[in-house]
C-alpha positions as CSV (number, residue, x, y, z in Angstrom):
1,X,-3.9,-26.2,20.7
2,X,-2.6,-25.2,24.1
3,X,-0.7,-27.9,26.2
4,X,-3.0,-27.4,29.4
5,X,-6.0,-28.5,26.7
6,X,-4.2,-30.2,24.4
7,X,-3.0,-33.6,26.9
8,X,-5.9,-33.4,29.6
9,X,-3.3,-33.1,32.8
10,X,-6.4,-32.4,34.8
11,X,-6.5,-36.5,35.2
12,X,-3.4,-36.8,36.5
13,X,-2.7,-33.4,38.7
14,X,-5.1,-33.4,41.6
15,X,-4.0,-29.4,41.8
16,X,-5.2,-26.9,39.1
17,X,-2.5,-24.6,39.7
18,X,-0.3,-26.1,38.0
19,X,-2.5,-26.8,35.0
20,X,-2.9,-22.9,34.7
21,X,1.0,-22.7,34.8
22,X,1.0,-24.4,32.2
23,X,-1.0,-22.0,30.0
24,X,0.7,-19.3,30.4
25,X,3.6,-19.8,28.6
26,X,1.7,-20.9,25.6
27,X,0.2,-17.5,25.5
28,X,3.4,-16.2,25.8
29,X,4.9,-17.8,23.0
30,X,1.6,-17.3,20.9
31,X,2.2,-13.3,21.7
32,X,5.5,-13.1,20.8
33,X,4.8,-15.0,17.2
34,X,1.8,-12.6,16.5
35,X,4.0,-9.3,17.4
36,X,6.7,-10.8,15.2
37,X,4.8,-11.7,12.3
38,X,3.1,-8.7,12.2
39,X,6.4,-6.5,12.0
40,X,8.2,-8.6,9.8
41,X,7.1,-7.6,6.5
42,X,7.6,-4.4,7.6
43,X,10.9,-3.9,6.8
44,X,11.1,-5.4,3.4
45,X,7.5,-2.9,2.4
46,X,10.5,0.0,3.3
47,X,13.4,-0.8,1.7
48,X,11.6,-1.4,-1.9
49,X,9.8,1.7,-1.1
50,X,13.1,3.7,-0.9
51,X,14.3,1.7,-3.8
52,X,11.5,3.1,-6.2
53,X,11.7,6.4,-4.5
54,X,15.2,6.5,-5.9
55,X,14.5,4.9,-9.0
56,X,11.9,7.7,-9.9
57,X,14.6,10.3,-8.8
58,X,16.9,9.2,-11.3
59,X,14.2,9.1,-14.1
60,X,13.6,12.6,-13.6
61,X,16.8,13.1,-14.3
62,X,17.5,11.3,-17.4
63,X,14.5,10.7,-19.3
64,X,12.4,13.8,-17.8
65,X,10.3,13.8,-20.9
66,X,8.5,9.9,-20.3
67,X,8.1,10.9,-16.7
68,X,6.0,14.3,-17.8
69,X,4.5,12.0,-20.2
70,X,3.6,10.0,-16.7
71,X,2.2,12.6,-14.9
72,X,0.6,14.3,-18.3
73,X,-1.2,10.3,-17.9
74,X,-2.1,10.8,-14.6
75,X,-4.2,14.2,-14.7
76,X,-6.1,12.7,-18.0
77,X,-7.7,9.8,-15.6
78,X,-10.0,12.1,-13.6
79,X,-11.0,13.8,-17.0
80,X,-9.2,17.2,-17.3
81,X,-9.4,19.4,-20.5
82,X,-6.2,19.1,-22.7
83,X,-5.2,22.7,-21.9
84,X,-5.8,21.8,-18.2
85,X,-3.9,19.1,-18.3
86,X,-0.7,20.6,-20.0
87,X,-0.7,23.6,-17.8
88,X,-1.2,21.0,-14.3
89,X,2.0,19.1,-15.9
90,X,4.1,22.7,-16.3
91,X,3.1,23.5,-13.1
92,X,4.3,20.0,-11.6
93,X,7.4,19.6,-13.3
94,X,8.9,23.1,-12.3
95,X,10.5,21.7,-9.4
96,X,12.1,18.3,-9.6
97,X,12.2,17.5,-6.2
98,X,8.8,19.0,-4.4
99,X,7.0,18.8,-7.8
100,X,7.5,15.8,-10.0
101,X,7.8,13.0,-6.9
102,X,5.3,13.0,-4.3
């Protein structure tokens, strides 16, 4: 609850200047915590982002046949044909780096 609200100065000011004064640096402050904890979290969301980006890097590299069994997975969700399927996971996996991670 803001100060200016919070007490009741009005009884005791005669002016209402300075009961407005005394709002605006609780709106201030209330600002500045909003902006803050919004781009906070921010940061962490990135840095376990780029640590999973280069996980999946480094399972393409040495266990390349579970991670074509992941993206085999992934096209038989929306209901492709087994032949569809394999040839979607060929066609992925040809390139490791534009293919395989999105």
């Amino acid at each position: 609850m803001p100060f200016a609200l919070g007490r009741r100065p009005q009884r005791a000011v005669s002016s209402t200047n300075l009961i407005s004064l005394q709002g605006w640096p609780e709106i201030a402050a209330g600002s500045i915590a909003m902006a803050w904890a919004a781009t906070w979290p921010a940061k962490p969301k990135s840095i376990i982002y780029n640590s999973e980006l280069q996980r999946e890097y480094a399972e393409v590299e040495t266990v390349p046949h579970k991670e074509k069994e992941e993206v085999k997975e992934f096209f038989c969700q929306p209901g492709l044909s087994e032949g569809g399927t394999a040839a979607a996971v060929e066609e992925m996996t040809k390139d490791k780096v534009k293919g395989w991670i999105l």
